[in-house]
Every structure is written in structure tokens, then in C-alpha cells.
Backbone bond lengths (Angstrom), bond angles and torsions (degrees), N, CA, C in turn:
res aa  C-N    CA-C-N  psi(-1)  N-CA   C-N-CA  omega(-1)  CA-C   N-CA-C  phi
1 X - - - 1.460 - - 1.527 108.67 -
2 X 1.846 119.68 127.04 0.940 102.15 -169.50 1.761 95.14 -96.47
3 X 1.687 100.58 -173.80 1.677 97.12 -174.94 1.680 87.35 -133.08
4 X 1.230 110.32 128.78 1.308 136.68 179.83 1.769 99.69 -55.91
5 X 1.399 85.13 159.11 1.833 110.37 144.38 1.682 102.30 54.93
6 X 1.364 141.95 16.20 1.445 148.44 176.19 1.301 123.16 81.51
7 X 1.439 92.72 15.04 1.555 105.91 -176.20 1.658 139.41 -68.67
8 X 1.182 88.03 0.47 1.329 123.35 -167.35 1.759 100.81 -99.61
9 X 0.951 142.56 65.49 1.737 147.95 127.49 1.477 94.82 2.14
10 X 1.143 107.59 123.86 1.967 117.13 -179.77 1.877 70.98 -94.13
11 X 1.820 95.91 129.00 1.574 137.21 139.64 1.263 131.22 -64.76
12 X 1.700 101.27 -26.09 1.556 105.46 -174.89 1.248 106.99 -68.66
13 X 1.611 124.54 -32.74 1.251 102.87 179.00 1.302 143.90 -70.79
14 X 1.084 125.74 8.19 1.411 153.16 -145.25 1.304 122.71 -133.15
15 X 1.727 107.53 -13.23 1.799 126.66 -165.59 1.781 83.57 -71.17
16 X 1.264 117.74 -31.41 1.632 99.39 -168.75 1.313 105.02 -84.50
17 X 1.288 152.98 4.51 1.245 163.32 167.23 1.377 96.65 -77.68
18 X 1.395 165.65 -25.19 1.103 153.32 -90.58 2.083 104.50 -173.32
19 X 1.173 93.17 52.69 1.695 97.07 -179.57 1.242 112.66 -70.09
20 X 1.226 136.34 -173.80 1.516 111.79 -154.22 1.574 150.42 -7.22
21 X 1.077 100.69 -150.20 1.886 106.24 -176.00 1.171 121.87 -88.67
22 X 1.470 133.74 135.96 0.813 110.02 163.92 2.089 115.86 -156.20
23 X 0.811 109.64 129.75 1.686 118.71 168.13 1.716 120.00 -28.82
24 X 1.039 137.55 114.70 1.872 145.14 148.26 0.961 101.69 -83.91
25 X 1.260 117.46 116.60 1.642 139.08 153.35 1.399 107.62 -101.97
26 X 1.329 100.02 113.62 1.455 125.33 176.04 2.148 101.06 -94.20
27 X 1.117 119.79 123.75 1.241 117.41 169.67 1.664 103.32 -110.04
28 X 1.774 90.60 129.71 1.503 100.44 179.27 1.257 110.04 -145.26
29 X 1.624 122.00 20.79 1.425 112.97 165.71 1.572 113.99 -106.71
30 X 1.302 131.36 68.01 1.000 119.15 149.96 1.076 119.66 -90.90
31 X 1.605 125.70 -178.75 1.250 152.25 -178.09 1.226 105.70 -54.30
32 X 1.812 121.29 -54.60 1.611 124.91 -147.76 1.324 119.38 29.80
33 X 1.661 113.41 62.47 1.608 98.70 -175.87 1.613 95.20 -79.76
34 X 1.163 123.87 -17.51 1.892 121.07 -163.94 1.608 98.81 -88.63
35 X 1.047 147.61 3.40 1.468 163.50 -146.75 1.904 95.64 -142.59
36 X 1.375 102.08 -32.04 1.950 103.50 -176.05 1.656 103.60 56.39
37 X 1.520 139.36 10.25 0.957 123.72 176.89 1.633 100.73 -152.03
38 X 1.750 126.90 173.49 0.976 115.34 144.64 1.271 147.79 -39.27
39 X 1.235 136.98 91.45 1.480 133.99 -169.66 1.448 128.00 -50.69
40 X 1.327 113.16 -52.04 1.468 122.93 164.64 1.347 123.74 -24.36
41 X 1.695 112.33 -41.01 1.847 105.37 -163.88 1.951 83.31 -127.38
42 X 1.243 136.68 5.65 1.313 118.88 155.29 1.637 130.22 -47.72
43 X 1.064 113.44 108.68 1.679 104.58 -155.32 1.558 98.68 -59.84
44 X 1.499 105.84 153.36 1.319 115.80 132.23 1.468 140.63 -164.77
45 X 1.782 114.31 136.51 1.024 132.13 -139.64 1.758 111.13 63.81
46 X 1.464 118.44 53.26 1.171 108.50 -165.42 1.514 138.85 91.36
47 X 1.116 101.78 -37.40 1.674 110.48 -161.84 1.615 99.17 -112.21
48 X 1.590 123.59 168.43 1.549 118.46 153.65 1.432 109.43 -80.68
49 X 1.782 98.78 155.81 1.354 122.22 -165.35 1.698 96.50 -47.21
50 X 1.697 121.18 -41.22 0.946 108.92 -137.90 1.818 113.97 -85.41
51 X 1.607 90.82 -10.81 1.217 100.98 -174.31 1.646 131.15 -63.43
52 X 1.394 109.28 -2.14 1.401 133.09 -159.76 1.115 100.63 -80.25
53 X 1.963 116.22 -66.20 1.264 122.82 168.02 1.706 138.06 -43.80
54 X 1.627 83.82 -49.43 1.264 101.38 167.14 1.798 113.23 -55.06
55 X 1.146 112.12 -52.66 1.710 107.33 -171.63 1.535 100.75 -72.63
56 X 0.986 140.49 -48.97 1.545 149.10 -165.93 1.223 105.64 -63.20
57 X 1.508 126.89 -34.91 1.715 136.29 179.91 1.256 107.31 -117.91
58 X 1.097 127.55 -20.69 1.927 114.81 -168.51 2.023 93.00 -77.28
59 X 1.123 127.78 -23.66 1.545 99.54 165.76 0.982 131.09 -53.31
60 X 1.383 120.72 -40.85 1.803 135.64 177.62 1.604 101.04 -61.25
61 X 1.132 140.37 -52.34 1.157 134.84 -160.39 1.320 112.32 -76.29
62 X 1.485 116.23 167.79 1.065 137.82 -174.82 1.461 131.17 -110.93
63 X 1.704 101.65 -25.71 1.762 128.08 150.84 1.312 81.57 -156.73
64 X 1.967 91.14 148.54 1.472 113.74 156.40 1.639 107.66 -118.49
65 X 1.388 102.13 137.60 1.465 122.62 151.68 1.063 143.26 -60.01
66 X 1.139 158.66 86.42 1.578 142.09 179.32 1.505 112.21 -81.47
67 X 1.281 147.01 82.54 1.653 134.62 171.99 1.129 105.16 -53.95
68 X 1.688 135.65 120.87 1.390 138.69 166.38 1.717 103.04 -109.75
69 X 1.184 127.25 173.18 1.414 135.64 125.34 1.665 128.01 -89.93
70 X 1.699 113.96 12.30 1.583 117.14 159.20 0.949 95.23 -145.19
71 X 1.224 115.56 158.65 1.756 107.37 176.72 1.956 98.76 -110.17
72 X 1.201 104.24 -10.96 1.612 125.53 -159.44 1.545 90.89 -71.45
73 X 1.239 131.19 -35.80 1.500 141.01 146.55 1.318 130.14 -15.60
74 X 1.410 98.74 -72.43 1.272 122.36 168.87 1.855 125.25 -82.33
75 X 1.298 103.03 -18.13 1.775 88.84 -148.33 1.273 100.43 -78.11
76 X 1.957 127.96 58.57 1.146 114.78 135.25 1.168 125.71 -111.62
77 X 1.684 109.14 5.31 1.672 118.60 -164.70 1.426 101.63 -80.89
78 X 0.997 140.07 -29.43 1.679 126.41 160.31 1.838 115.53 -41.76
79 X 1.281 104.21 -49.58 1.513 107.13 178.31 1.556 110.77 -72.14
80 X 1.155 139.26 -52.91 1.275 144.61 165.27 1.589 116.73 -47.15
81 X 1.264 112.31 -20.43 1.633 115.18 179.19 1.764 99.32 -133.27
82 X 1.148 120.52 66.06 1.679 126.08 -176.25 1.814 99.65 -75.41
83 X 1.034 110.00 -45.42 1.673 96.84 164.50 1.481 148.48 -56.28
84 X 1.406 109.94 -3.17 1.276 131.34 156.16 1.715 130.31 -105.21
85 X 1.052 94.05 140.43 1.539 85.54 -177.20 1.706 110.78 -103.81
86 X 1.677 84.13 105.82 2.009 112.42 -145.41 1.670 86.05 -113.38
87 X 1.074 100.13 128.64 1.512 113.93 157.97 1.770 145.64 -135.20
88 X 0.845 134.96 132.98 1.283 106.88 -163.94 1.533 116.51 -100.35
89 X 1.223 127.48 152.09 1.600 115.94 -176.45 1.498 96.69 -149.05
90 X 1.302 111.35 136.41 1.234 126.56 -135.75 1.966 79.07 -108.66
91 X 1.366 105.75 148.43 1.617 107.45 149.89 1.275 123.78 3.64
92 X 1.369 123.26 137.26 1.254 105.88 175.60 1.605 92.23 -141.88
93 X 1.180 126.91 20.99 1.800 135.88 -173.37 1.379 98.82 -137.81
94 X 1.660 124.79 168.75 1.447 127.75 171.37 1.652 108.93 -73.30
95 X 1.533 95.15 -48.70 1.350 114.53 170.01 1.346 132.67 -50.45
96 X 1.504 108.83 141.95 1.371 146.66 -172.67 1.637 95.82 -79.37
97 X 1.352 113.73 149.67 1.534 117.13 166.26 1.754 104.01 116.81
98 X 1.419 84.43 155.78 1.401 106.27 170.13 1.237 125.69 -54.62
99 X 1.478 124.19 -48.75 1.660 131.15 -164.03 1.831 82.48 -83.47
100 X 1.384 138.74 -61.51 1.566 133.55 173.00 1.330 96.78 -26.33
101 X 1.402 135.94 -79.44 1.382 136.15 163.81 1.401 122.74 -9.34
102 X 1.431 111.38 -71.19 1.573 108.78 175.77 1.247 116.30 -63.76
103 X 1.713 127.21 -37.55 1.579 128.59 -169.99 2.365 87.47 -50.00
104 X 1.354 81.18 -43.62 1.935 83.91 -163.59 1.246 120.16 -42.52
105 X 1.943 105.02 -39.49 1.408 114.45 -169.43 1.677 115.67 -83.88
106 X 1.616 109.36 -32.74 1.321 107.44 165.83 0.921 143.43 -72.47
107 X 1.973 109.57 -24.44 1.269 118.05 175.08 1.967 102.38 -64.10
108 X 1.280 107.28 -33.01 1.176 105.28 -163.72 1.649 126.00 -96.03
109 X 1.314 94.74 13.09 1.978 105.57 176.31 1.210 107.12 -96.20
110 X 1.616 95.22 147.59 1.398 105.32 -175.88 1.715 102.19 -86.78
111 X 1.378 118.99 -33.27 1.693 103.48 171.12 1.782 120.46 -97.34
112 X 1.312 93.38 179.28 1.264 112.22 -174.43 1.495 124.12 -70.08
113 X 1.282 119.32 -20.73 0.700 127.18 175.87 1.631 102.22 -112.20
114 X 1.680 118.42 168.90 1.457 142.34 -169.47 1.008 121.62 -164.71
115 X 1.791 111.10 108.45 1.440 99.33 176.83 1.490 104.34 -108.93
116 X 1.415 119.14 152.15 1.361 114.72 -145.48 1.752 97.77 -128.54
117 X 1.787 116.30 124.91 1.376 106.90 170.50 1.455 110.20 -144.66
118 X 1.177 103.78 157.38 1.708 109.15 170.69 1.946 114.78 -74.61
119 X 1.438 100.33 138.04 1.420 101.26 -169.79 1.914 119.39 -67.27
120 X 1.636 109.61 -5.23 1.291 124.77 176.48 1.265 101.06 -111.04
121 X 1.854 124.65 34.40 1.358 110.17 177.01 2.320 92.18 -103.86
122 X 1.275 109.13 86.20 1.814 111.22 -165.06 1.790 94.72 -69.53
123 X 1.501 120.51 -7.01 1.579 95.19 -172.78 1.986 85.30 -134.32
124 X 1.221 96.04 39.83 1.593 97.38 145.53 1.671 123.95 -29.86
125 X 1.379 120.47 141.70 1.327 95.29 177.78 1.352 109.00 -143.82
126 X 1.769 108.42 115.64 1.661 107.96 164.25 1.147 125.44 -33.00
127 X 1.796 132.03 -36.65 1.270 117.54 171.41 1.549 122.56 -74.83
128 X 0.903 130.28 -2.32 1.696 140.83 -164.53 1.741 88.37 -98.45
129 X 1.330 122.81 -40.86 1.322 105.21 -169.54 1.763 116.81 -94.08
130 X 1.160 106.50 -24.27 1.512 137.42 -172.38 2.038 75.94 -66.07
131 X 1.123 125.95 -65.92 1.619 131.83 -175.14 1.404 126.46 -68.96
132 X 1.701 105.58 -7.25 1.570 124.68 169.69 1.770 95.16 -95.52
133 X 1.157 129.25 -42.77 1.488 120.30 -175.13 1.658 110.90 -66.52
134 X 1.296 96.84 -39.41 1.248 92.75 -177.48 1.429 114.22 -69.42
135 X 1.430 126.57 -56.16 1.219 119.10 166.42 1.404 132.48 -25.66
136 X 1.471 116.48 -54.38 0.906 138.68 166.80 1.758 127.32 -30.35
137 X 1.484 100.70 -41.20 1.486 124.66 172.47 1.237 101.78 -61.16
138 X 1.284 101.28 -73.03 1.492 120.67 -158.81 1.520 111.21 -59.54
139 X 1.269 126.90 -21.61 1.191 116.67 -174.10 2.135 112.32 -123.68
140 X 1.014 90.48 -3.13 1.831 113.16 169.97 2.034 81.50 53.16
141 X 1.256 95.53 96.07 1.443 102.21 166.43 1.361 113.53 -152.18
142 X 1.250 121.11 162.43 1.391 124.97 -159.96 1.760 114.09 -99.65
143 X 1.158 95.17 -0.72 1.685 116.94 -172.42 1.808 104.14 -152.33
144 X 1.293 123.88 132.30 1.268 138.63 150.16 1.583 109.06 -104.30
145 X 1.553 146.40 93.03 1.401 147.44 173.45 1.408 119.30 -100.11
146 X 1.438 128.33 111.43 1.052 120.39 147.13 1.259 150.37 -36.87
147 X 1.494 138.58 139.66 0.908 124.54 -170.53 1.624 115.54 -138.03
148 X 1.471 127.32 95.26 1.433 129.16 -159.53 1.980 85.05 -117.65
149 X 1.294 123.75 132.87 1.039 110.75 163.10 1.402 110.97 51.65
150 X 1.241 136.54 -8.76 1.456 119.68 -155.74 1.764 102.49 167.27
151 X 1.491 113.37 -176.32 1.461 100.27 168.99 1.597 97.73 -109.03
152 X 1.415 93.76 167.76 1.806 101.71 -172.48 1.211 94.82 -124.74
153 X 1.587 129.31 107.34 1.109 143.82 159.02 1.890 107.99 -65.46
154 X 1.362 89.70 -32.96 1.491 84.49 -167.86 1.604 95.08 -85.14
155 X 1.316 140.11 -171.76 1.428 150.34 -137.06 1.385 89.80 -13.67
156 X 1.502 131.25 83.63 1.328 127.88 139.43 1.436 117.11 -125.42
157 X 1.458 129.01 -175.64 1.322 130.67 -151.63 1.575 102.29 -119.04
158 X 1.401 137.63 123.04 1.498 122.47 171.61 1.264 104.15 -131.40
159 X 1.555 111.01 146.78 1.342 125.04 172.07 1.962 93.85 -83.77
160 X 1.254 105.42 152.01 1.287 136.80 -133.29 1.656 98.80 -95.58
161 X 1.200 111.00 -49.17 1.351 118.23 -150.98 1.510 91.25 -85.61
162 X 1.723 104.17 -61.10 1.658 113.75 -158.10 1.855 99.77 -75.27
163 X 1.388 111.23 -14.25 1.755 103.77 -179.21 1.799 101.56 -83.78
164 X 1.386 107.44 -36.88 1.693 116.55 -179.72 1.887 96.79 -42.06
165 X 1.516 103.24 -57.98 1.506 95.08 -151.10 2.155 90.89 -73.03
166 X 0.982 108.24 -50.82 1.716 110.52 -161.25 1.673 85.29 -39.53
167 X 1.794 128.49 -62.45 1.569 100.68 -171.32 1.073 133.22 -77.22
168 X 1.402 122.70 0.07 1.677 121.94 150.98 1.212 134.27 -41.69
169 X 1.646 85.30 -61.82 1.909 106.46 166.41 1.595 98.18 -48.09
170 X 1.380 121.48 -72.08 1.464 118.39 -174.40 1.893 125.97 -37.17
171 X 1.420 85.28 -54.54 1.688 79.32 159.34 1.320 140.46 -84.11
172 X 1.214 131.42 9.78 1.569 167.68 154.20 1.247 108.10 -48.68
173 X 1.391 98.98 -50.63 1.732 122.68 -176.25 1.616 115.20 -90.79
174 X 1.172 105.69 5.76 1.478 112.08 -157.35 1.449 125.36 39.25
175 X 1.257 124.54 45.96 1.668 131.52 152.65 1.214 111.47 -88.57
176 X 1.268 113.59 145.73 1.560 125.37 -161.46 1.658 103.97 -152.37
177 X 1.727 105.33 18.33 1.317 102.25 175.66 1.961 84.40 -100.17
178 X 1.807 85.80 154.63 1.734 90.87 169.69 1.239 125.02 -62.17
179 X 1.252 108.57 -44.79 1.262 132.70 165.47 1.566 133.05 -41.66
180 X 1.177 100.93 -18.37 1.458 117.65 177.39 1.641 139.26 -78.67
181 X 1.705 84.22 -0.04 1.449 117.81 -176.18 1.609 123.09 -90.54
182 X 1.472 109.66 -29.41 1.379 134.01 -154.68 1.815 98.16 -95.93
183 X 1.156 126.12 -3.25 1.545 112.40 143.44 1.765 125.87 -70.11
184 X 1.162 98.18 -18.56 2.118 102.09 176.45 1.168 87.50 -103.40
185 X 1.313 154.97 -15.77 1.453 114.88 -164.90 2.043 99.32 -108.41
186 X 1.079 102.62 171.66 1.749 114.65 175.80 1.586 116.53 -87.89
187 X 1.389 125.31 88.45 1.679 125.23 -144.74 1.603 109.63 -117.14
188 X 1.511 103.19 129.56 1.428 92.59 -169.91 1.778 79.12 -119.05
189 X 1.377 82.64 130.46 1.469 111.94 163.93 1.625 147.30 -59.53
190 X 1.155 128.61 56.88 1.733 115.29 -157.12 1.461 110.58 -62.86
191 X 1.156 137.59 104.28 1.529 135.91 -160.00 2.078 93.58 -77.76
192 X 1.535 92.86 -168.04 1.232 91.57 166.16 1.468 131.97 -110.21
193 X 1.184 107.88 12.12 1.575 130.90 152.46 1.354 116.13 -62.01
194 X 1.318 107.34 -49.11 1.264 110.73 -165.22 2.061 115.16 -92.62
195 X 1.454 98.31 -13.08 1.346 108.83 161.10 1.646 129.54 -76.05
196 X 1.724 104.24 -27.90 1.269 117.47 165.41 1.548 128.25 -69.70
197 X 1.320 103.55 -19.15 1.786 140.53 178.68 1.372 90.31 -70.81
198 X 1.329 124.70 -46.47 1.311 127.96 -136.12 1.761 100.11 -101.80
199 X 1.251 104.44 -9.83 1.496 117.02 -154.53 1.777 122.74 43.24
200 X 1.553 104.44 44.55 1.426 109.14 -167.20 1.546 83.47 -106.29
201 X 1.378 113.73 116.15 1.817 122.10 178.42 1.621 97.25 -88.22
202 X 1.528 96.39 140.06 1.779 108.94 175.12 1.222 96.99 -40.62
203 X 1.252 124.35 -59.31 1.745 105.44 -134.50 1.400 103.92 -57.76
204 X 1.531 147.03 20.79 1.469 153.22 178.71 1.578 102.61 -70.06
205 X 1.873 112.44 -37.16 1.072 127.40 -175.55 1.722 121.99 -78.01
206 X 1.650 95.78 -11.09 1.932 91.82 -171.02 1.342 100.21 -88.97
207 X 1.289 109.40 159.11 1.386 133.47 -167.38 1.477 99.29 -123.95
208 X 1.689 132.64 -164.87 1.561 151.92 -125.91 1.576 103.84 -171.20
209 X 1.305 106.71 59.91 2.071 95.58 179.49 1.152 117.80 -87.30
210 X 1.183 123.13 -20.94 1.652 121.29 -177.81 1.587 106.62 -160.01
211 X 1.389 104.49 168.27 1.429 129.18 -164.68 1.733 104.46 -35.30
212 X 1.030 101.59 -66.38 1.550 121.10 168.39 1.517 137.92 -33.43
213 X 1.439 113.81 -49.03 0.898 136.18 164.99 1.760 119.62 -69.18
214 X 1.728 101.60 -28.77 1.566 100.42 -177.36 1.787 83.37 -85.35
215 X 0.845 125.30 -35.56 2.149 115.08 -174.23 1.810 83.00 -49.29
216 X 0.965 127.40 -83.95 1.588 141.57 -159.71 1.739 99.28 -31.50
217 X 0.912 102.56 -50.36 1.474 111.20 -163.63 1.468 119.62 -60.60
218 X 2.011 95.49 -42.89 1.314 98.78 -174.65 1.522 107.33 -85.61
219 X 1.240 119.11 -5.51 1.534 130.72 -178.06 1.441 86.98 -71.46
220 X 0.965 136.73 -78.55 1.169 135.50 -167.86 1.276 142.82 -63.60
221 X 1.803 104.93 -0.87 1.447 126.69 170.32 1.541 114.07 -105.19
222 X 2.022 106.86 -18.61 1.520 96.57 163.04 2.213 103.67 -73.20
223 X 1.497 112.58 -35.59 1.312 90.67 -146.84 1.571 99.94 -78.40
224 X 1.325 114.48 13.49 1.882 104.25 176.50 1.877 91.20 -108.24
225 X 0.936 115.16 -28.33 1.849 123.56 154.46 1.518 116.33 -21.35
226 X 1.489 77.58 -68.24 2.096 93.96 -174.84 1.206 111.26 -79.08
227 X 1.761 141.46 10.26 0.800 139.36 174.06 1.869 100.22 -127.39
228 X 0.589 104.58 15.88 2.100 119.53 179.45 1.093 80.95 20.48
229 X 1.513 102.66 72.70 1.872 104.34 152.53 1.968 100.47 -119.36
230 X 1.005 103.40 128.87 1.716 132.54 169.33 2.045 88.65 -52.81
231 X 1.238 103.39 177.76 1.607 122.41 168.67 0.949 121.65 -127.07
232 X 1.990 111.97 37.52 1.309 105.13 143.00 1.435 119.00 -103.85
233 X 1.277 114.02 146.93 1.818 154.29 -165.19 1.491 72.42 -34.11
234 X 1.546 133.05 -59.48 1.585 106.02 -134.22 1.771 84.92 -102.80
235 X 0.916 132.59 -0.93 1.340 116.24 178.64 1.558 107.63 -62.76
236 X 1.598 134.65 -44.72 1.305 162.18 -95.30 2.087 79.06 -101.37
237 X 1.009 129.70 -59.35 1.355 146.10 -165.14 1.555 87.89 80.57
238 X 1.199 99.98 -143.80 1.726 110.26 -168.30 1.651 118.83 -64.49
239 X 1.111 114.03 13.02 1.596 134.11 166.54 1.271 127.88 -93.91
240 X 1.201 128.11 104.65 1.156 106.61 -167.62 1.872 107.60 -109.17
241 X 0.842 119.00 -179.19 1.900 122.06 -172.52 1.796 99.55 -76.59
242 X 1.577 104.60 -34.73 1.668 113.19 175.89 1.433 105.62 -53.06
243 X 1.239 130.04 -31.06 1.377 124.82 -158.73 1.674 106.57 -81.38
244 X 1.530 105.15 14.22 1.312 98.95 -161.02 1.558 85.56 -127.38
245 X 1.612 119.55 170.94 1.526 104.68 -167.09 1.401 97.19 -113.49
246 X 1.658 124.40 141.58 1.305 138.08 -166.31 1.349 123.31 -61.51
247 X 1.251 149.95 162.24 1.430 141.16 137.42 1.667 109.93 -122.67
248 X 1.204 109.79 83.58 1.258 102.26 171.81 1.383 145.81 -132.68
249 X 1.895 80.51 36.21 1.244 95.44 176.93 1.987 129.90 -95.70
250 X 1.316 113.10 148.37 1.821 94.77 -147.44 1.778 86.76 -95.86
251 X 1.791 81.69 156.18 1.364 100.63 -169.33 1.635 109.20 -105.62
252 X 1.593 118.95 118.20 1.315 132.98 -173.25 1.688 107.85 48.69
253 X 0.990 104.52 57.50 1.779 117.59 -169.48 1.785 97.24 -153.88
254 X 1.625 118.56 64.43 1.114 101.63 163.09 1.421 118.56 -57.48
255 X 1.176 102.01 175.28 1.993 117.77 -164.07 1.900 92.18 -116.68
């Protein structure tokens, strides 16, 4: 499946950043009540939301995940993406939510590591994760989290074993914020100093909540399209991704 309009961030460059194995967790069972539909296969520019992430990150990986609550949704994206080794795994809690979501994706990876994204995240970014693995090495921690405005549970990096048990405990306790996990685990922080260092631009972090926001989005993925500019910071010339207005706020995914 190809991905329109330059939206597509080349991964290849980055495969050498990427020493061992490791798991993509794609999250695609939410609610979308502000969207009124499934989000995952709502096209855009043609394609489903989810395919963006998926093409922009499924090179780096080693298996990808999809968490749904149907799989009947999905069960053609294995055939449409035969070059990844894509699977889907359905719920594994009664519960609704994001952290239910993640318990799904960790219980269910085969590596140790997990990098974790929302399926309406379309400007995902190979360099943000290629700079979470590495971190990750270097500092033996159980969490690499971004931090733009806020912390970003979503495109962040978790070790497998020690994040599995902290959201058990969390839901044990009945917390159901994501966030509620990151007192047990060992968390290295990417501030937003150090993302600007990195030339990793926020918009990696906006997401697709409603009707509106997908018009905005795709407006803004034809006009860097029509200029075959990639989404890295230095390609942009005197444009920058800021000049454009954010959505990055998450939909039925408290934090």
C-alpha cells in the first residue's frame, strides 16, 4: 500500500539505529465517540488513518501489533501489509481505555522491548523512535517518554516485562490513567529541549479526534505534499510544521 502526498518519512534510514528486536504496538481500539465512527479505517487522503503509522514505523519493527476491540474491522490489514509480520490481538480486559489497551499490547509481544502508537498518529516519526531506542540503551530504563507540552505516553518506548507488571498493579488499584504507571517503572525523559536538539518537530505527537480535525490534517499533508517536503525539521526551509495549527489532543485515552 502506497502512502500519498510525502507522507511517508523514509525508515530506512534509521534501520541502523535499531540493534535488536523489538515489538510496534499500534493502538486501535478505542471508542472514537468524537470521530462518531471507527478511526483506524476512516480514510485519509484516500487511505485508512491507520495505515500511515503503520507504513512510516512497520520498517523498523520486527512484529507489529494492532490492539482492536473487533478484529472483523481490520482482518484485511495483514493481507494489505504482507511485508510485516502484522497481527491482530483483540482485547484482552472488559475495559475501555488506553492503559486496557497497552496491558493488551504488552501482554501480547513477543519482544522486550515496545514501542507504542496511536493508529491516527499519520506523522508518526521514524526519527523520534530510532532516538527512544537509543536512549533506551544508553540509560537501561524501563520507559523512554516524551515530553512536548505534556508527557507522551503515546509514541513512547517500554521495556516489556517491568511496564507489564507497573500496569497491572495500576489496574489492581483501579487507575486507568496511563500515566499512573511511571512511579514503578525507571523513566527517561526526552524534554522539549532536547527534542528540538533532536530536530524531532511536535507535530509526531498530533492525533485525528473528530471530523474537523481530519479536514485540517489532510489540508496540511497535501500542502507539505505539493512541495515534496519529507517531515524532517531541516527539510521545511523557512516553514516550519509550527506554522501550522496542532491537534494533539487524545481522544477517549485519558493520560
Amino acid at each position: 500500500m502506497d502512502i500519498p502526498y510525502g507522507l511517508n518519512e523514509s525508515a530506512n534510514a534509521f534501520t541502523s539505529s535499531f540493534a535488536g528486536s523489538f515489538t510496534l504496538a499500534i493502538q486501535a481500539g478505542g471508542e472514537s465517540r468524537r470521530m462518531g465512527k471507527t478511526k483506524a479505517t476512516v480514510p485519509f487522503l484516500g487511505k485508512p488513518l491507520i495505515s500511515y503509522p503503520l507504513s512510516r514505523l512497520g520498517p523498523l519493527a520486527d512484529e507489529i501489533l494492532v490492539t482492536v476491540n473487533s478484529q472483523d474491522r481490520l482482518e484485511s490489514l495483514p493481507v494489505e501489509f504482507p511485508q510485516y509480520a502484522l497481527r491482530l490481538v483483540s482485547d484482552r480486559l472488559p475495559e475501555r481505555g488506553a492503559l486496557a489497551g497497552l496491558y493488551t499490547a504488552l501482554s501480547a509481544a513477543s519482544w522486550n522491548t515496545v514501542a507504542l502508537v496511536a493508529c491516527d498518529m499519520v506523522w508518526a516519526s521514524p526519527s523520534l523512535l530510532a532516538l527512544e531506542r537509543r536512549l533506551m540503551a544508553e540509560n537501561d530504563v524501563d520507559l523512554v517518554l516524551p515530553m512536548c507540552g505534556g508527557y507522551e505516553p503515546f509514541h513512547a518506548l517500554y521495556r516489556r516485562d517491568p511496564a507489564l507488571a507497573a500496569v497491572e498493579k495500576a489496574l489492581k488499584r483501579g487507575d486507568r490513567r496511563m500515566l499512573s504507571i511511571i512511579d514503578d517503572l525507571r523513566v527517561f525523559v526526552i524534554d522539549e529541549e532536547r527534542l528540538r536538539a533532536e530536530s524531532i518537530d511536535p507535530l509526531c505527537f498530533s492525533n485525528v479526534n473528530t471530523p474537523e480535525e481530519l479536514t485540517k490534517e489532510e489540508e496540511r499533508a497535501r500542502h507539505f505534499g505539493q512541495r515534496n517536503c519529507s517531515l524532517d525539521s531541516n527539510s521545511l526551509g523557512d516553514k516550519s510544521l509550527n506554522d501550522f495549527p496542532d491537534n494533539n489532543t487524545p481522544d477517549d485515552n485519558p493520560l
